[in-house]
N, C-alpha and C positions, 0 to 999 in steps of 0.2 A: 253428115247428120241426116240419112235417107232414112229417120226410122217412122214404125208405122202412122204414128199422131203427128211427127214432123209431116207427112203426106197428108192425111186427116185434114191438119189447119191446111194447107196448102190448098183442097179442093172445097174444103168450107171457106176460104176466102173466094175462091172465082165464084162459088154460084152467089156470092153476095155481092161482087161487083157485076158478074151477067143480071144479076136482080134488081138492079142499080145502074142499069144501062151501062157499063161500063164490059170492054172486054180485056180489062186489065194490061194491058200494053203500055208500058211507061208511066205505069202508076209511080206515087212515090209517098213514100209514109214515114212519117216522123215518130219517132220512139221516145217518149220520156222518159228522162235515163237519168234515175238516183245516187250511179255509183255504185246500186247493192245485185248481187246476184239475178235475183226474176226479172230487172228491168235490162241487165245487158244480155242474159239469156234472149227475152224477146227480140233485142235488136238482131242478135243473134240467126233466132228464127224466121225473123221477116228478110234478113238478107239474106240467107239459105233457100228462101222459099224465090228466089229471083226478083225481089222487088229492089226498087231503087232507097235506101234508107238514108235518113238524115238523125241524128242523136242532135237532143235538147232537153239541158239540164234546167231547172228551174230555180232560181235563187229566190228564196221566199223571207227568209226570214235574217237578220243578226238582230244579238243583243242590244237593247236600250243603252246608251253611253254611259249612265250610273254603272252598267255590269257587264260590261266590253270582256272580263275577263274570263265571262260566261262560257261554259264549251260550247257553246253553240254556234260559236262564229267558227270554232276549229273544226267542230263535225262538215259545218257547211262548204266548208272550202278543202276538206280531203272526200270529201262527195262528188264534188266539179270534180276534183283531180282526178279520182275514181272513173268517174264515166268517161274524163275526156283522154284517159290513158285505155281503155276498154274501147273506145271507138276508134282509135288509131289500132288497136287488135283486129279488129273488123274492118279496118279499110273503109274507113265510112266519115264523112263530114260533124263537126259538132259543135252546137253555136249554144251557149250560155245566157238563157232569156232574164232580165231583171224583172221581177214580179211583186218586189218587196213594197211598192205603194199598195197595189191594190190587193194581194194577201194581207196586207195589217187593215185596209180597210174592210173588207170582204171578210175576212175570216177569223182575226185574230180579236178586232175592235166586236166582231160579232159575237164570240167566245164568251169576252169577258163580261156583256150588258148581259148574255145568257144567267151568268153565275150569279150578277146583280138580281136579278129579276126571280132568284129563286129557283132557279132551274138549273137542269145537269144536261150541256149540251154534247152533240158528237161534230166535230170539224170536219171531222173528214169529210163528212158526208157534202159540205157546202164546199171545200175543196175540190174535190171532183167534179162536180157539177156546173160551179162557178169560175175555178180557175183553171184545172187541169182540160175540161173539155170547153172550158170558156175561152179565156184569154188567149190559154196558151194553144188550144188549136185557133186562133187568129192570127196566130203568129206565126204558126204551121202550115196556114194556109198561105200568107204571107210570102215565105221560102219556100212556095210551088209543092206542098203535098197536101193529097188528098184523103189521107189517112192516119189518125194519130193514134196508135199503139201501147198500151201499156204491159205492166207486168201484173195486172190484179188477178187476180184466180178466178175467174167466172164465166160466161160466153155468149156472144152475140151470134143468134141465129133470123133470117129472113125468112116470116111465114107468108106463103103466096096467097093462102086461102084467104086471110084476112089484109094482106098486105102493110103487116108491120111489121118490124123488126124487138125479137123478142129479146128481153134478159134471164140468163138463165144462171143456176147456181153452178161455181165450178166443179169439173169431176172428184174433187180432193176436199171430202165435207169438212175435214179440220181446219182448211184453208179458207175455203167458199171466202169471197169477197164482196158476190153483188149484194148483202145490206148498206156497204156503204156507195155501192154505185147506184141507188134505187133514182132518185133525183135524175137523173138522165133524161133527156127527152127524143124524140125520135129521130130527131134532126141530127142530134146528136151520139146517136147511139148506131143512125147509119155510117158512120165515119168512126166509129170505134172499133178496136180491134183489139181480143184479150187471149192471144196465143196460148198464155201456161194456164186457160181454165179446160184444157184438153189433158192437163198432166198435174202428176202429185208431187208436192216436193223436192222428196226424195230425187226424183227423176230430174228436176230442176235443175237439183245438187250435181247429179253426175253428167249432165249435158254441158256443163261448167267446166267441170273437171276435164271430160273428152275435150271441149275445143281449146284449153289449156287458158281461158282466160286469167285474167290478176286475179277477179275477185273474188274464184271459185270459194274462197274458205271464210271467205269475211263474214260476219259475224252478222244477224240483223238485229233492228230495234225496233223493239215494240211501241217506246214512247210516243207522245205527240211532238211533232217533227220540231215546234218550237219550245217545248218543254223536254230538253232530253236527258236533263236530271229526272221526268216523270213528279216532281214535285209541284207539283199546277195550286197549290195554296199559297208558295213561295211565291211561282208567277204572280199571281193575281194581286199578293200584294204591293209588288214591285210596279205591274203594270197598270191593271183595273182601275185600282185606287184613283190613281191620275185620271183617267177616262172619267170616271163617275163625276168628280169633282169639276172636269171640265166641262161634262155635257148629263146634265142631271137628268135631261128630260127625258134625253133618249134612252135612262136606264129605270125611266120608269118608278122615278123617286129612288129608286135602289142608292143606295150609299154603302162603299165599300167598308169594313171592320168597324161599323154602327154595333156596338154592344145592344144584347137585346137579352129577353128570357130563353130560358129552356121549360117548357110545358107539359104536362101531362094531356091526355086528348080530353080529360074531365077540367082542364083549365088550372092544374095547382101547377105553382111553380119550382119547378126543382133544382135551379141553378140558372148563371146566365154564361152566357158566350160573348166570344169578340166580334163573332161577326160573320151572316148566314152564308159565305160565301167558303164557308169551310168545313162545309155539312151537304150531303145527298141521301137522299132516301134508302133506306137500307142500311144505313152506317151502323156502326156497334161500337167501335172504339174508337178512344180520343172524345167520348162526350165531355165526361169534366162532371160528372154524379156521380151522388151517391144513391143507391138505390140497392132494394132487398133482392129484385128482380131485376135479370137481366132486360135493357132497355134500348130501342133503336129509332133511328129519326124514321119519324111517318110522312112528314109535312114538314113545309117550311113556308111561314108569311113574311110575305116583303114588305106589307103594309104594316105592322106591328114588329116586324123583325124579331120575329116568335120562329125557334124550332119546335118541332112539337113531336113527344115521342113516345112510345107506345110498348105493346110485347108483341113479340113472336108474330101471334095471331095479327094483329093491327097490319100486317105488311101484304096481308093479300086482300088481290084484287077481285070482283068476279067481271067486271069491265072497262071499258077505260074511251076516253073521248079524242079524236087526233082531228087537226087540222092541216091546213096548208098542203093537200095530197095531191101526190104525182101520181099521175096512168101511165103506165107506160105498156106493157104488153099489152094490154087491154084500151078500147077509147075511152068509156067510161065502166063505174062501176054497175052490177046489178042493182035492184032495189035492195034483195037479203040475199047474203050469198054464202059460203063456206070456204076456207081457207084456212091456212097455216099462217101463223104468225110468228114473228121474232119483235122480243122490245126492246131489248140490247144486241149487239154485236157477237158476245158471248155467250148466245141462248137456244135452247134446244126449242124448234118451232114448235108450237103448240096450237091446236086447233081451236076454231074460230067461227065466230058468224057475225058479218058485216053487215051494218044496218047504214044504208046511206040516206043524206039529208038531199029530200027532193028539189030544196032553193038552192044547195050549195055542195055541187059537188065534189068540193073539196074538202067536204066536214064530213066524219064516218063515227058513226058506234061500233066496238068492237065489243062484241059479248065472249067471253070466253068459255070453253064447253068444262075446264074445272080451273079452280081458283089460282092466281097465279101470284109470283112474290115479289115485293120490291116494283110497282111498274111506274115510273121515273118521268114524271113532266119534262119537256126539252129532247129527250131522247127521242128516239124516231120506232116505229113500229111499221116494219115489214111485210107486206102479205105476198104468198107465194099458192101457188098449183103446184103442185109436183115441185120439179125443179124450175119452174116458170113466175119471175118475181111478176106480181099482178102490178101494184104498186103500194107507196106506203105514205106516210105521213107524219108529221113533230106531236107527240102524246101533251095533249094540254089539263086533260086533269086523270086521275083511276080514281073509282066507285068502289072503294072496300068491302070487306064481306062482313069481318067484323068489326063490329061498333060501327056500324054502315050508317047508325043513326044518330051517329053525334058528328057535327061538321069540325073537320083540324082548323077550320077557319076561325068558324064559331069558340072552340078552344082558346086561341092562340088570343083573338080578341078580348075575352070573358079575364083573361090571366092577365092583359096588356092594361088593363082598366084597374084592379087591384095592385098590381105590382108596376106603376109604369117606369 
């Protein structure tokens, strides 16, 4: 597998362990290894490239006892089998890490206060951050390596001038990965290693195929790794529910399938719902109206458990406000700056001008240079140079264009008083 990006990664790794005091002699790197095609590729490539590998699969999740007969216990355990029949391909060790407390606390328990609370969150993103570069490189460091690898599509480069290590988007835009690895910190990102963000797919596909592995043809999934029916309303009511009821405070009063209104942004009521945790911004169908004009959620209050919903025009933004921000290629931000943005995962970046808070540098204005659609509290917003992630942040409220001067708050409240 001497081919020429096989070499590529091979010499962007040494000057980043020469970069890192290291002269890579008995290094050893741990690969997180799902089972699916790009994670035992990479193992692949890190063993090709002369390093010492170790495979570790992460067990994150099974079903709640009510619904054992869930597929999710059966994805999970021909996943292990997957990776741990793929690394006996490779001649290489494979230790199966349990993770399943602190993924339900960390990630899953986090999910669902999200939904509570009115908001549409992204896991992944505290996945990675939290557990994949968390936990389980402690675990990796643990069993003597100093490098843990995955299969994301995106790349880590070390700039000398500034002496940090950058995140950059993968060569393969359909793929690109790092909006969900923005959370990374430096510490963290010097010990990372993302081999297929040097290559596209496709090429993935047939480096699979050439070393004749199992999983060359297997199939991926798109879902959330604990929702892989993809039905996360279902979840939520099987899971959340409980949570809410068990721990009220932490969801912020939120209460799971609380019947509430369906509002106009002028306060009339148009119907009601079972419950805000089965609505996100942009939605169209499945509201449950009747109306002359087509209509979509704009808003949703946790406090009034009012959705509130609007036309067409009501979904854009001209700017939006984020919190809780990571730097990561950069130490901090400018005071005004310019950048590309992403608000979702599946979004074509659109240019920007950041206004940072001088007491907090983790609170940003993000003005947009033309109006954009759907921008989703909970979800995270990306900023990027080139292919250079600056860093990003969790979207706490957007600033609409139109009816920019009636509050969905003010709405939802105005409608909760009349019709409680």
């Amino acid at each position: 597998m001497t081919t020429d990006k096989a070499r590529l990664v091979a010499r962007e790794l040494s000057e980043r362990m020469l970069a890192g005091k290291s002269d890579g002699a008995n290094e050893t790197v741990a690969v997180a290894m799902s089972g699916g095609v790009d994670s035992s590729v990479t193992a692949a490539l890190m063993s090709n490239c002369g390093y010492k590998v170790i495979g570790m699969t992460m067990r994150v999740w099974s079903a709640p006892a009510e619904d054992q007969e869930n597929c999710c216990v059966r994805r999970t355990e021909i996943a292990v089998e997957a990776a741990r029949q793929v690394a006996g391909e490779l001649g290489i060790p494979h230790y199966v890490v349990d993770l399943q407390d602190e993924f339900r606390e960390i990630v899953v328990n986090e999910f669902c206060k999200e939904y509570l609370r009115a908001r549409t969150p992204n896991p992944c993103v505290i996945c990675n951050s939290r557990i994949k570069f968390g936990v389980l490189m402690r675990h990796a460091r643990q069993l003597g390596a100093d490098w843990l690898a995955t299969g994301h599509y995106a790349r880590v480069k070390y700039d000398s001038g500034s002496g940090r290590y950058l995140l950059l988007k993968g060569v393969d835009a359909r793929r690109d990965q790092s909006y969900v690895l923005y959370r990374l910190t430096q510490a963290q990102l010097s010990r990372a290693i993302f081999p297929l963000g040097y290559y596209e797919k496709r090429e993935v596909r047939a480096l699979a195929k050439d070393l004749g592995l199992s999983v060359a043809d297997r199939s991926e999934s798109r879902e959330i790794c604990f929702i892989p029916d993809d039905d996360y309303r279902r979840f939520l009511r099987r899971y959340a529910c409980a949570l809410a009821d068990a721990d009220e405070a932490a969801c912020s009063g939120g209460r799971c399938s609380r019947k509430g209104n369906i509002v106009t942004i002028d306060g009339d009521v148009l119907g009601t719902h079972q419950g805000i945790e089965n609505y996100t911004v942009g939605q169209r169908k499945g509201l449950g109206i009747a109306s002359a004009r087509r209509k979509y959620v704009v808003g949703i209050d946790p406090e009034t458990c009012s959705v509130v919903v609007g036309d067409e025009a009501d979904l854009y933004s001209s700017e939006l406000v984020a919190s809780n921000c990571n730097w990561i290629s950069i130490e901090k931000p400018w005071d005004c700056m310019k950048a590309s943005a992403k608000i979702r995962y599946s979004f074509q970046p659109v240019d920007v001008t950041v206004f940072t808070n001088p007491d907090d540098e983790t609170r940003v204005r993000i003005v947009f240079d033309e109006p954009v659609r759907a921008v989703t509290p909970g979800q995270a917003v990306v900023l990027y140079d080139g292919d250079v992630v600056l860093g990003g942040g969790t979207i706490e409220k957007a600033i609409r264009v139109a009816g920019a001067e009636k509050s969905l708050k003010g709405a939802a409240q105005t409608a909760s008083k009349h019709h409680p």
